[in-house]
C-alpha positions as CSV (number, residue, x, y, z in Angstrom):
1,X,0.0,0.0,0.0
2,X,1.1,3.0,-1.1
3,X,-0.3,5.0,2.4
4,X,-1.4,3.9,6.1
5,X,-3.7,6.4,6.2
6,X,-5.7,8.8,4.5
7,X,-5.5,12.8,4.2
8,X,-8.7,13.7,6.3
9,X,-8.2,10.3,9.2
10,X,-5.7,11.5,11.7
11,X,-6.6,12.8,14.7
12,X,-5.3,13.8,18.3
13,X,-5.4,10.5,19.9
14,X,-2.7,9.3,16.6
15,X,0.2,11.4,18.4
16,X,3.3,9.4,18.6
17,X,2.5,7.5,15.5
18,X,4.2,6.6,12.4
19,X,2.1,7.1,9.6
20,X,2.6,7.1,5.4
21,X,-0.1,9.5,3.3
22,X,-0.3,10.1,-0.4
23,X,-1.8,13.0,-2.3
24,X,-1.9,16.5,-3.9
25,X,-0.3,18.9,-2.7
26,X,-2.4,21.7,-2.4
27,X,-0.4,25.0,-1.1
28,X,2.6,25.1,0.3
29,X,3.9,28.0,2.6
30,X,7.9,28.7,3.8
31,X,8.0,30.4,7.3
32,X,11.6,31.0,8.2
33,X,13.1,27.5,8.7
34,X,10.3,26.2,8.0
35,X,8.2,24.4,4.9
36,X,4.4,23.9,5.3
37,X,2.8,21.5,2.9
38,X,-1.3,21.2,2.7
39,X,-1.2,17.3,1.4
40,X,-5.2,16.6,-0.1
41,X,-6.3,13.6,-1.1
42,X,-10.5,12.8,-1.5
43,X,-11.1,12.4,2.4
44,X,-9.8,15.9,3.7
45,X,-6.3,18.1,4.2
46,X,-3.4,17.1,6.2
47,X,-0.8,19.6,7.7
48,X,3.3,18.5,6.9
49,X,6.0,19.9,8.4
50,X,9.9,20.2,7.0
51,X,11.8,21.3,9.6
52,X,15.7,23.0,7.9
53,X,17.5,22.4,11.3
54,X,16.5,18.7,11.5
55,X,16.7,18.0,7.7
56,X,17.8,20.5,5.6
57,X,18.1,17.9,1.8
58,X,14.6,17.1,2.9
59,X,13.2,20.5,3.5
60,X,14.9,21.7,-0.3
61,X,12.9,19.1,-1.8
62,X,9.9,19.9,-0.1
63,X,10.7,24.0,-1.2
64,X,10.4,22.6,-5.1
65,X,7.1,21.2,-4.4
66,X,4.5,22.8,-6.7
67,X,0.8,22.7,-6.6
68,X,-1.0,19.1,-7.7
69,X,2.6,17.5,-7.6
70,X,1.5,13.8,-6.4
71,X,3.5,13.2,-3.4
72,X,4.2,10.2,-1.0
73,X,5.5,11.2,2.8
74,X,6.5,9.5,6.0
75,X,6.6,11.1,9.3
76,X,5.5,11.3,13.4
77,X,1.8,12.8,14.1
78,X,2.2,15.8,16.4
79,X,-0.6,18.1,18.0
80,X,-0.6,21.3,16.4
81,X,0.6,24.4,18.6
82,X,-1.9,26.7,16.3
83,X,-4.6,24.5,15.5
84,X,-6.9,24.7,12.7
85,X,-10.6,24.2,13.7
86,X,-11.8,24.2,9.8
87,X,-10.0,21.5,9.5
88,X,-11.2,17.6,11.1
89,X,-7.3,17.2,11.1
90,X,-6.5,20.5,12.5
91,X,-5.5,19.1,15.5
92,X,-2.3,18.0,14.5
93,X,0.2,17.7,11.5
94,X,2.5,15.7,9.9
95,X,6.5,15.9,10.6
96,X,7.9,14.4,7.5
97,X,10.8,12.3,7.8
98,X,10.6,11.2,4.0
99,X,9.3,12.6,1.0
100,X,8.8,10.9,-2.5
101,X,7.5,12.6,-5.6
102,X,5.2,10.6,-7.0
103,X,4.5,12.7,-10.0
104,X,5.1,15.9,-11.0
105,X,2.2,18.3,-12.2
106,X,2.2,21.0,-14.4
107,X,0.5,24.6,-12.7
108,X,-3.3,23.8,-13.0
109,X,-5.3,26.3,-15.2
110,X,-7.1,27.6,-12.2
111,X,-6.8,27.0,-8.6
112,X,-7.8,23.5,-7.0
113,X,-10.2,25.4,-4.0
114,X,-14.0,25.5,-3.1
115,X,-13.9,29.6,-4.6
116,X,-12.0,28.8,-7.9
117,X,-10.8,31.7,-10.1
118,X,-11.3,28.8,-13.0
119,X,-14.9,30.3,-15.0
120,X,-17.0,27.2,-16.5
121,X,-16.1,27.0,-19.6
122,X,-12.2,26.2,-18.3
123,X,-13.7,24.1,-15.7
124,X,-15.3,22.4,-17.9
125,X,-12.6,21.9,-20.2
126,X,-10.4,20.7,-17.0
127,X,-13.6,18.6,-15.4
128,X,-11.1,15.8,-14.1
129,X,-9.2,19.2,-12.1
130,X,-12.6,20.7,-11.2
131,X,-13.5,17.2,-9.6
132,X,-10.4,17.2,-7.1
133,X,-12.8,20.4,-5.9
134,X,-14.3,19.4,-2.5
135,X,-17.2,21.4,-3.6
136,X,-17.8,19.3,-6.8
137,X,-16.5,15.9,-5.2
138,X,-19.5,16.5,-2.0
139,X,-22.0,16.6,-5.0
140,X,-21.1,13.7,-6.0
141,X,-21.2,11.8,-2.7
142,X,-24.4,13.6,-2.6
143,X,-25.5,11.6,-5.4
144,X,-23.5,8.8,-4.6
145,X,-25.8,8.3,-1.1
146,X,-28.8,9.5,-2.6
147,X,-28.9,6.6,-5.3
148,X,-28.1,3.8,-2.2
149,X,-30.9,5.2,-0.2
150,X,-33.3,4.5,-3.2
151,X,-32.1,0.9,-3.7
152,X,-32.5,0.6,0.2
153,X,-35.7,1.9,0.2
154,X,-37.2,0.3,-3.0
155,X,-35.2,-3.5,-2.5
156,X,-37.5,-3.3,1.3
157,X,-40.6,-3.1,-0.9
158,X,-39.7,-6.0,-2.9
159,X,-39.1,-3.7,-6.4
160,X,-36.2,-5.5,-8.6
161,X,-33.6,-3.5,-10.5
162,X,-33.9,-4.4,-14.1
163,X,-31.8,-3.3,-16.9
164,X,-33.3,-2.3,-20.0
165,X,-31.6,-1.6,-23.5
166,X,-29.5,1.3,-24.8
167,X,-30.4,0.4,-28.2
168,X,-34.3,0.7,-28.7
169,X,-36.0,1.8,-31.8
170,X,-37.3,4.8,-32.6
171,X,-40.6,6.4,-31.5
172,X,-42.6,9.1,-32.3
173,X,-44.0,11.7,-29.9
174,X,-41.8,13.3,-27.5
175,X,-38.4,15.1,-27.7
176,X,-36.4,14.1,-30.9
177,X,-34.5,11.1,-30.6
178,X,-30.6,10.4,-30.4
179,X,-30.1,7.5,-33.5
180,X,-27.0,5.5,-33.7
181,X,-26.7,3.9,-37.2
182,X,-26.7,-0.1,-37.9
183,X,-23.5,-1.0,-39.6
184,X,-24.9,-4.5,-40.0
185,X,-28.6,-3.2,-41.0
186,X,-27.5,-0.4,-43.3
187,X,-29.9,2.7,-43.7
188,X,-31.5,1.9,-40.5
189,X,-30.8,3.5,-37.1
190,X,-31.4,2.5,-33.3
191,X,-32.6,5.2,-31.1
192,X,-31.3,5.8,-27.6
193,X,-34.1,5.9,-25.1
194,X,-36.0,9.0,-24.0
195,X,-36.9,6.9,-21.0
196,X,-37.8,2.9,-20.6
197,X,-41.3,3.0,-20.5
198,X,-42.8,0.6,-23.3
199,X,-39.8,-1.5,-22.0
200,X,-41.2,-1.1,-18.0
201,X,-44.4,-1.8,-19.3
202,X,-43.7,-5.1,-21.0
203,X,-42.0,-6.0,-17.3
204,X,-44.9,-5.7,-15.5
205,X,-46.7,-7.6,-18.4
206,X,-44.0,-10.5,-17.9
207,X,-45.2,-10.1,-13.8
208,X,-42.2,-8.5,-12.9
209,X,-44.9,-6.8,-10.6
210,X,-42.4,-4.2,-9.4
211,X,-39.6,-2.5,-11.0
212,X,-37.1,0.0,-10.7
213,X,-33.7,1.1,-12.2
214,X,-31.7,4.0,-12.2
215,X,-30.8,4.9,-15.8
216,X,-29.4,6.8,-18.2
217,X,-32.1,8.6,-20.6
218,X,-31.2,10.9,-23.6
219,X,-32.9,13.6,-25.4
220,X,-32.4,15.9,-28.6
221,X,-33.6,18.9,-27.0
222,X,-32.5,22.7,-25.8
223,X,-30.5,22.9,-22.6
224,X,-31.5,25.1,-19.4
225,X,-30.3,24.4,-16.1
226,X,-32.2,21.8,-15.3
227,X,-31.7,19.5,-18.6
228,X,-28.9,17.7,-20.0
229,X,-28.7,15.5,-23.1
230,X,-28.0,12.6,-21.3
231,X,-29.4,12.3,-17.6
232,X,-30.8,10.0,-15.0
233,X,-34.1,8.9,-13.8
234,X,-34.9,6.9,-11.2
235,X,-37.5,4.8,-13.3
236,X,-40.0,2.8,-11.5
237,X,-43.1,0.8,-12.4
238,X,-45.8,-1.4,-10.4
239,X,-48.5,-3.6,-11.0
240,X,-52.3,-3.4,-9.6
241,X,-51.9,-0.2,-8.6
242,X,-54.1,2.9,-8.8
243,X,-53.0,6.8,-8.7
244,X,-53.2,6.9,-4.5
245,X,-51.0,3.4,-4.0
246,X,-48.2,4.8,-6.3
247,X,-48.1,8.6,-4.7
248,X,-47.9,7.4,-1.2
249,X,-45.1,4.7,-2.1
250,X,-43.4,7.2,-4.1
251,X,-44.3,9.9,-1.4
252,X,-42.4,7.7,1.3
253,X,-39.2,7.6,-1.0
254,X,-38.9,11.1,-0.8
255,X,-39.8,11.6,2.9
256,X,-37.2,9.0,3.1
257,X,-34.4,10.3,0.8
258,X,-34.6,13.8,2.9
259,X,-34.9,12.2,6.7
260,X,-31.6,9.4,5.6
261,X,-29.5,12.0,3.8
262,X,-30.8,15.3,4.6
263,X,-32.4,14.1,8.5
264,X,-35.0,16.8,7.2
265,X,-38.4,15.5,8.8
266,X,-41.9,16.2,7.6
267,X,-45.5,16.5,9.7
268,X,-46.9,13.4,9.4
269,X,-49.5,14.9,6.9
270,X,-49.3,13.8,3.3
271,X,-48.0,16.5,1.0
272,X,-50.7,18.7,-0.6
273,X,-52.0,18.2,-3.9
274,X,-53.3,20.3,-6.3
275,X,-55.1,20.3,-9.5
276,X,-53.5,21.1,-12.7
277,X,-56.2,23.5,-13.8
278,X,-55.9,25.6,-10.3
279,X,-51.7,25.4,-10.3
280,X,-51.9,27.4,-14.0
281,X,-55.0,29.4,-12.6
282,X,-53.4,30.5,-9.2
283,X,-49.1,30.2,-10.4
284,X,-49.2,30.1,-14.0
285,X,-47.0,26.9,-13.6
286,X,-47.8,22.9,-13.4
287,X,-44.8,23.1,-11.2
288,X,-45.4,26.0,-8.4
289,X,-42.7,27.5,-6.1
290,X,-44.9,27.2,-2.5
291,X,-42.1,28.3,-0.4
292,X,-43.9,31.9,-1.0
293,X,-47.4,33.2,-1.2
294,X,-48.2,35.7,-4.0
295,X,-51.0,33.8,-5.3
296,X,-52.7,35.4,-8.6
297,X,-55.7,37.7,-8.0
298,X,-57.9,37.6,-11.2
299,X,-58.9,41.0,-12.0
300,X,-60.4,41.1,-15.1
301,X,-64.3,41.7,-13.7
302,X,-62.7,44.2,-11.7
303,X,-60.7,46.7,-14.0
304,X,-62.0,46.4,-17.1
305,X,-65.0,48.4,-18.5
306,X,-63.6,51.7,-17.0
307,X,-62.0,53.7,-19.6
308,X,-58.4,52.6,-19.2
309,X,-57.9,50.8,-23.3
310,X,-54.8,48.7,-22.0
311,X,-57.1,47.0,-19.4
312,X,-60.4,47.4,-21.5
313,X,-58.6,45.3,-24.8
314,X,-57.3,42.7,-22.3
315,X,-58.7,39.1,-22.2
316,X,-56.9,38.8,-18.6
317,X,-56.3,41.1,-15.9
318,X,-54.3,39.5,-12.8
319,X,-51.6,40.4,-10.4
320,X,-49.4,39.4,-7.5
321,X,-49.3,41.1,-4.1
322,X,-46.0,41.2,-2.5
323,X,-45.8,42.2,0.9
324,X,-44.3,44.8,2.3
325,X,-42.9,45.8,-0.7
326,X,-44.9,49.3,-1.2
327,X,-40.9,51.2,-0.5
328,X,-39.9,50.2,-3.9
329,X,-38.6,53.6,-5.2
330,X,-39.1,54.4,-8.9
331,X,-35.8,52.9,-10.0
332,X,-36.6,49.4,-9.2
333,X,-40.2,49.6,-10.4
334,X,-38.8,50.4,-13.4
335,X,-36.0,47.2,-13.3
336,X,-39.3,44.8,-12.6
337,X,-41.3,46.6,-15.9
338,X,-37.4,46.2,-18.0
339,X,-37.9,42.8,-16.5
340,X,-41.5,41.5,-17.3
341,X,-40.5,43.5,-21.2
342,X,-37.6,41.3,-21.9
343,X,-38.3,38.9,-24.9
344,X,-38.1,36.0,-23.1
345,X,-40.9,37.0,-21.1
346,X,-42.6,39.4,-23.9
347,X,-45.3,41.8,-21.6
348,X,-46.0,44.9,-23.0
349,X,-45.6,46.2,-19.5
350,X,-46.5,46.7,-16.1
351,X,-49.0,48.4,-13.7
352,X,-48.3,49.0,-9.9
353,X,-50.0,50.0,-7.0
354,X,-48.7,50.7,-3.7
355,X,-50.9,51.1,-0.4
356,X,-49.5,54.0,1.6
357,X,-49.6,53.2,5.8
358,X,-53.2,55.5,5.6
359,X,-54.3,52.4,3.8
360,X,-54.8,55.1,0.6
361,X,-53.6,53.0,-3.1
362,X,-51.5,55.1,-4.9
363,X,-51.0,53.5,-9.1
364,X,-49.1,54.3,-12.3
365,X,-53.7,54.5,-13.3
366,X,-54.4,56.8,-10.9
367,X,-55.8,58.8,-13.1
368,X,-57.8,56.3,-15.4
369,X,-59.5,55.2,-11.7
370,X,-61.2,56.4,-8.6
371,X,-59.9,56.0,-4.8
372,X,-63.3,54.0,-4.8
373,X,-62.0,51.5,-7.2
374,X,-58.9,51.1,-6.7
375,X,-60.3,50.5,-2.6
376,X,-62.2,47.8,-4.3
377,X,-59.0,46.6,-6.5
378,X,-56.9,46.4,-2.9
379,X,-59.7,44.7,-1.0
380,X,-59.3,41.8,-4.0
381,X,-55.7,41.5,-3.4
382,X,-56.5,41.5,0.8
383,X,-53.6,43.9,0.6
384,X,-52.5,45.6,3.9
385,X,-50.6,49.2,4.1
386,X,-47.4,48.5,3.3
387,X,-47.9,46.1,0.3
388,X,-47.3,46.5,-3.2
389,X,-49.2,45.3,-6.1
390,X,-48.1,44.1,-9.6
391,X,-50.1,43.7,-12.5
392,X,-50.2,42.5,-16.0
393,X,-52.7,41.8,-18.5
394,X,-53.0,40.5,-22.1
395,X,-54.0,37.3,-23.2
396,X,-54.4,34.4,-20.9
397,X,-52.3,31.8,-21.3
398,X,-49.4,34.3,-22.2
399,X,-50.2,36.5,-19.4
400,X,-49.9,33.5,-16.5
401,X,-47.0,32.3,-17.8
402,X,-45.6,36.5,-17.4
403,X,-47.0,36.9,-14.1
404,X,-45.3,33.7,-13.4
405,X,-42.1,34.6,-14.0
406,X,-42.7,37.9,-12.6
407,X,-43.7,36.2,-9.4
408,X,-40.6,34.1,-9.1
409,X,-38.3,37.3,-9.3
410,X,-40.1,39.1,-6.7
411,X,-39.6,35.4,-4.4
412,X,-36.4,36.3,-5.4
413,X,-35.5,39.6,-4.6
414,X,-37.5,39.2,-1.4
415,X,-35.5,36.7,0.1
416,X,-38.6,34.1,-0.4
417,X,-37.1,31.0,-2.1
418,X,-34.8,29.6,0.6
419,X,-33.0,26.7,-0.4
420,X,-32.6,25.1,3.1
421,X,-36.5,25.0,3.0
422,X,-38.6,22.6,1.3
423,X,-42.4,23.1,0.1
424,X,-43.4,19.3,-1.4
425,X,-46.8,19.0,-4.2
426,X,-48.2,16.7,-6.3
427,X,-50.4,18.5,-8.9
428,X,-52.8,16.0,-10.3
429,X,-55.3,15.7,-12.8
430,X,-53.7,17.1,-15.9
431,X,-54.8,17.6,-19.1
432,X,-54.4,14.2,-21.4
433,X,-54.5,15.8,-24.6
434,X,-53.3,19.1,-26.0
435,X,-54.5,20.9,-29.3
436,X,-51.4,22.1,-32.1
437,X,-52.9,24.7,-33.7
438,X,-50.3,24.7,-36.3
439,X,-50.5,20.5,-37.1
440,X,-54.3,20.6,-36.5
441,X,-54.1,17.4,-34.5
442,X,-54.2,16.5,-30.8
443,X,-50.5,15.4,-29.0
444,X,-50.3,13.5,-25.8
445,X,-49.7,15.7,-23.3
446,X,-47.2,13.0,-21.1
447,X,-46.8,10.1,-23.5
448,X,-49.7,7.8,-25.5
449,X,-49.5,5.4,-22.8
450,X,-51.1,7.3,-20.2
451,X,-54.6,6.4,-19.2
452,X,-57.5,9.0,-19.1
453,X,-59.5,9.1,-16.0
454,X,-61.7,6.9,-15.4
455,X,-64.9,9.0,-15.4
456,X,-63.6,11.0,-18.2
457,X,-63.7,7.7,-20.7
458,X,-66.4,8.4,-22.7
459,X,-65.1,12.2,-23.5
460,X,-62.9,10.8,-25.9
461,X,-65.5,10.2,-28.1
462,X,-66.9,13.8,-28.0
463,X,-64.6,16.3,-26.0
464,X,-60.9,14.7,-26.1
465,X,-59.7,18.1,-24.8
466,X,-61.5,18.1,-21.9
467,X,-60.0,14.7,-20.8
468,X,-58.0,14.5,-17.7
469,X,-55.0,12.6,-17.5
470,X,-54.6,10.1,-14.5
471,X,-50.9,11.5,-14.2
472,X,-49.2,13.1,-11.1
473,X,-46.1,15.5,-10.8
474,X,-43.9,16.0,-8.1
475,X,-42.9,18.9,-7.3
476,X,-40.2,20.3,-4.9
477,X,-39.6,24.1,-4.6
478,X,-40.9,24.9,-8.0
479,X,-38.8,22.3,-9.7
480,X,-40.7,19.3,-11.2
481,X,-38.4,16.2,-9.4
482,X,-40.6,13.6,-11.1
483,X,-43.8,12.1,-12.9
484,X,-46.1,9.5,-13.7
485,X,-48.8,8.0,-14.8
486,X,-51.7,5.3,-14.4
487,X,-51.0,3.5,-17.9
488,X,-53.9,2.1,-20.5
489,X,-53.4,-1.9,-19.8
490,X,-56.4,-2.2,-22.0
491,X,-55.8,-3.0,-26.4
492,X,-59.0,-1.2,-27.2
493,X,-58.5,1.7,-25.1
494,X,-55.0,2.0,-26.3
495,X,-55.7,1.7,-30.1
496,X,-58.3,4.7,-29.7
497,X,-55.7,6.7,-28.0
498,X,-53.5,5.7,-31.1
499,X,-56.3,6.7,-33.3
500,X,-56.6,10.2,-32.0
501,X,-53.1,11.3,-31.8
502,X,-53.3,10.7,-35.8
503,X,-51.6,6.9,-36.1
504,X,-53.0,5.0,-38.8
505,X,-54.1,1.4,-37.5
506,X,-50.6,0.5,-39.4
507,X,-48.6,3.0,-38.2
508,X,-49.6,2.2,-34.8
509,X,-49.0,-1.3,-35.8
510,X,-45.4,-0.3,-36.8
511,X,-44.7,1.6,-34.0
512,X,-45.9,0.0,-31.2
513,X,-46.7,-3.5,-32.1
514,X,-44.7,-5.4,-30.0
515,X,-46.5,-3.5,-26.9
516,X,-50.1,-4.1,-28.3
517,X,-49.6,-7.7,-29.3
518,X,-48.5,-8.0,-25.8
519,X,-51.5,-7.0,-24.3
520,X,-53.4,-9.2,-25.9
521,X,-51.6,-11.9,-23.6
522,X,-53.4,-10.4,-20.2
523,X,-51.6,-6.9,-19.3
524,X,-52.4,-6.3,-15.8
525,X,-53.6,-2.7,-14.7
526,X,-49.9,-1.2,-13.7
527,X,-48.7,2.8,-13.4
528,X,-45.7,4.2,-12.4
529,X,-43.2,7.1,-11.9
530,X,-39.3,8.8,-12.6
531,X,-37.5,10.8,-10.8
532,X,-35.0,12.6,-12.3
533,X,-32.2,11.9,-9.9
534,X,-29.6,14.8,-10.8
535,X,-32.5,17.4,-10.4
536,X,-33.2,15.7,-7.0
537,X,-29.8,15.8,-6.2
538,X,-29.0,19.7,-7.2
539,X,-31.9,20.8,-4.9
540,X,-30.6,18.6,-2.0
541,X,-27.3,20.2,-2.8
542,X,-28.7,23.9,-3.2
543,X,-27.2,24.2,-6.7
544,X,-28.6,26.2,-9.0
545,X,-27.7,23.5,-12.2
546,X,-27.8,19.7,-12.2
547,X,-24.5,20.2,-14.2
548,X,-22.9,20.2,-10.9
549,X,-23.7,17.3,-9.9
550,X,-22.9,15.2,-12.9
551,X,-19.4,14.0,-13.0
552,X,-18.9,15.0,-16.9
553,X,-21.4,17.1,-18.3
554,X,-22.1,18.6,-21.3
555,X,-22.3,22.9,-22.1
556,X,-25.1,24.9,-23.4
557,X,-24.4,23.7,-26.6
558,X,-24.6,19.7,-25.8
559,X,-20.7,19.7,-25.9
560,X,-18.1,18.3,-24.2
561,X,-15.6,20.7,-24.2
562,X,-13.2,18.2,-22.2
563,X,-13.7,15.4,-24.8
564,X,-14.4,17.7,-27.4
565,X,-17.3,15.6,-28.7
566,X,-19.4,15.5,-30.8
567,X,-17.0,15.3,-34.0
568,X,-17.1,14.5,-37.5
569,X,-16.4,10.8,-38.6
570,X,-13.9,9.8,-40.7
571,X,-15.3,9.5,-44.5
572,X,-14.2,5.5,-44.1
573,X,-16.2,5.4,-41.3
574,X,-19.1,7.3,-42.7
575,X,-18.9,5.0,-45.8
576,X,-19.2,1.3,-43.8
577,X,-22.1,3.2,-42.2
578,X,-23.6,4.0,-45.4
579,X,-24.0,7.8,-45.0
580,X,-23.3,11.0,-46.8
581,X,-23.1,13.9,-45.0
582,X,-24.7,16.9,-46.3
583,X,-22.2,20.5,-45.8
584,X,-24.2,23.1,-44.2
């Protein structure tokens, strides 16, 4: 063994002792005749000590160390005289009685600490540097005990961890698909999957009866900070279920995962749930934030009819009260209407209205209102002296979505959205189908495979919109964690599904053959759930991008800057493949 001990194991009651480490060297500091060396390895820091009047060879050699240099040392543990109480070793240190270089390093691009001067594109570029970060490497561990608490927790219940393909064929619905081309099918092309689920499916019709596995998924679709190209669910599936059985298993996991890794405890109360219709309707969001109030207030009865053409045009009136907030000086009003105006949000701007302590509302409409009215607009809001009120008013569905985002900045600027607290939903009954406007046909809202309510059966036949999905979200701090489904176990039901998202009985047939066929053989009812375990894992962590806690991610682009992939292929390549590649 190349070390007795670790960087981050010694401690007080080791004085006296002989002991061997092995790491980076992290710093190194020269204080008269005297050579500090911080020696790091994954488990923590450990103080050496070259002392010039006992060993002066030994303390040149350690005076040439540089930073990441791989070092072997032997020495006595001592207490510290000026201890270190950041530090679990700070206790003591190391005085070196041998030192061996291991291997040289050259001087890393940006400095190996939690506050790196490295930006993320360099870090990015240097991942396998930016991992010898203790604030990366905890992410991982994060991760690491997170995914062991969900085997734990899912082997008790008797689920089985079963690995499904990499190499599926291609579907339609969806984000777009990753292919990988057949060299020994040419012109055909596997698809990498988007998730398991006809796979899960055909488990539970093989009475696998429960199943999970925590694997990769990939889709073709634009990054944010909460998607990657390639990430990982924790895919689960059960059989005789309905909706209730599978949230309060799935509801246990998570009150598990937060009490094991977090000791974070919830009341005994089951999280709330809320309809999909009253999350857009109150948030403008089927995943709301509920660390914060600032519910919507429909206005639209209220404020229009009285003269004032912005409201009186307007097919939705609505705002948010924000308490307290009523100081705001004219400067940052006019930030939050900049704000709300940017293209990615699109209003065409933004009303206010502030109740001075006399409990008198004072607007950018004064003048388009009375006192009287705007009374009446305050008393909607239940708005107290102090508070300010934000509106904004357009068409509906564009307007909700604006408020929403104008919502989440005010949580923000307020000091609302604490990541050490956690607000836990399920929003149910969403909408099965949705209408394209623009393909003039209806697209599954989750995936075809997801069964319509009960009750809501027969609406197929004369109201498909109006069908309710029997899905479920969860939802932690306004960040959608996972979601599922009851599935359609039944041929017929699934083949009208089939029929009207557009397939063709032969389409279907080509598509999704192998799963129909095999409901023919006695499918049982089943439903189940995915979490997506880096975005569980980044809100656990308090990060603000599930690229942190993915060992090698990709950029905003889908790149991997460190790899430098994706690349073009060799034209020999490209020809046993049988493809030409068009120039742009």
């Amino acid at each position: 063994m190349y070390r007795t001990n670790t960087c981050g194991e010694l401690r007080l009651t080791d004085e006296g002792r002989t002991a061997t480490l092995a790491g980076w060297v992290q710093r190194t500091r020269k204080m008269g005749g005297m050579t500090f060396v911080d020696l790091r390895d994954r488990y923590g820091i450990t103080q050496l000590v070259f002392n010039e009047a006992l060993n002066a060879p030994l303390c040149e050699q350690a005076n040439k160390l540089g930073r990441e240099f791989v070092i072997r040392v032997t020495g006595t543990v001592r207490e510290r005289s000026n201890k270190n109480p950041h530090l679990a070793t700070g206790e003591i240190e190391l005085i070196v009685d041998e030192l061996e270089v291991l291997n040289p390093a050259l001087t890393p691009p940006f400095t190996i600490e939690d506050e790196t001067d490295g930006g993320d594109d360099l870090r990015m570029k240097y991942r396998y540097l930016d991992l010898r970060r203790q604030a990366v490497r905890k992410n991982l561990e994060l991760r690491h005990r997170m995914a062991l608490e969900v085997r734990r927790y899912l082997n008790d219940l008797h689920f089985l961890e079963v690995e499904t393909p990499v190499l599926v064929n291609s579907t339609p619905e969806g984000a777009r698909d990753f292919v990988v081309p057949s060299r020994m099918n040419p012109g055909q092309f596997y698809a990498l999957p988007q998730s398991p689920q006809t796979l899960k499916q055909l488990l539970m019709v093989s009475g696998f009866d429960r199943y999970f596995q925590i694997v990769k998924c990939f889709r073709d679709e634009d990054l944010r900070a909460d998607r990657q190209p390639e990430f990982t669910q924790i895919d689960c599936e059960m059989s005789f279920v309905e909706q209730d059985d599978v949230i309060t298993l799935f509801e246990g996991m998570v009150r598990h995962l937060f009490r094991a890794v977090l000791g974070v405890e919830f009341s005994s109360e089951a999280f709330p749930r809320m309809t999909w219709h009253d999350a857009m309707k109150y948030y403008g969001s089927d995943k709301p934030d509920l660390r914060f109030g600032m519910r919507f207030v429909e206005l639209t009865d209220l404020m229009r009819g009285h003269g004032f053409g912005v409201f009186d045009r307007a097919d939705y009136i609505a705002g948010i009260r924000a308490e307290g907030a009523a100081t705001y000086t004219r400067k940052q009003l006019d930030e939050l209407t900049k704000f709300v105006e940017r293209p990615q949000i699109g209003a065409k701007g933004l009303i206010y209205a502030r109740v001075e302590p006399d409990g008198h509302v004072k607007s950018s409409i004064d003048k388009y209102f009375t006192q009287e009215q705007l009374q009446a607009m305050k008393a909607a809001f239940g708005a107290e002296p102090g508070d300010l009120m934000l509106i904004l008013c357009g068409e509906t569905d564009k307007t909700r979505k604006q408020l929403c985002e104008l919502r989440l900045e005010m949580g923000n600027r307020l000091g609302l959205r604490d990541k050490s607290r956690f607000e836990c939903l399920w929003v149910v009954d969403f909408p099965l189908l949705e209408w394209s406007e623009e393909d003039q046909r209806f697209y599954a809202v989750h995936h075809p495979f997801t069964s319509p309510k009960p009750e809501d059966i027969p609406l197929l036949e004369t109201d498909p919109g109006a069908v309710r999905a029997n899905a479920y979200d969860m939802v932690i701090n306004g960040v959608e964690v996972g979601g599922g489904s009851i599935r359609i176990h039944d041929s017929k039901l699934q083949d009208k599904m089939f029929s009207i998202l557009g397939f063709t009985e032969e389409r279907a047939q080509e598509q999704f053959g192998f799963l129909m066929n095999a409901f023919k053989y006695g499918a049982p009812p089943h439903g189940g759930i995915a979490y997506g375990l880096d975005r569980v894992v980044s809100l656990f962590a308090g990060l603000d991008s599930i690229r942190d806690c993915i060992a090698f991610p990709k950029n905003n682009a889908g790149r991997d800057v460190m790899l430098d992939a994706p690349t073009p292929l060799e034209p020999a390549q490209l020809e046993e493949l049988h493809i030409d590649v068009k120039p742009e």
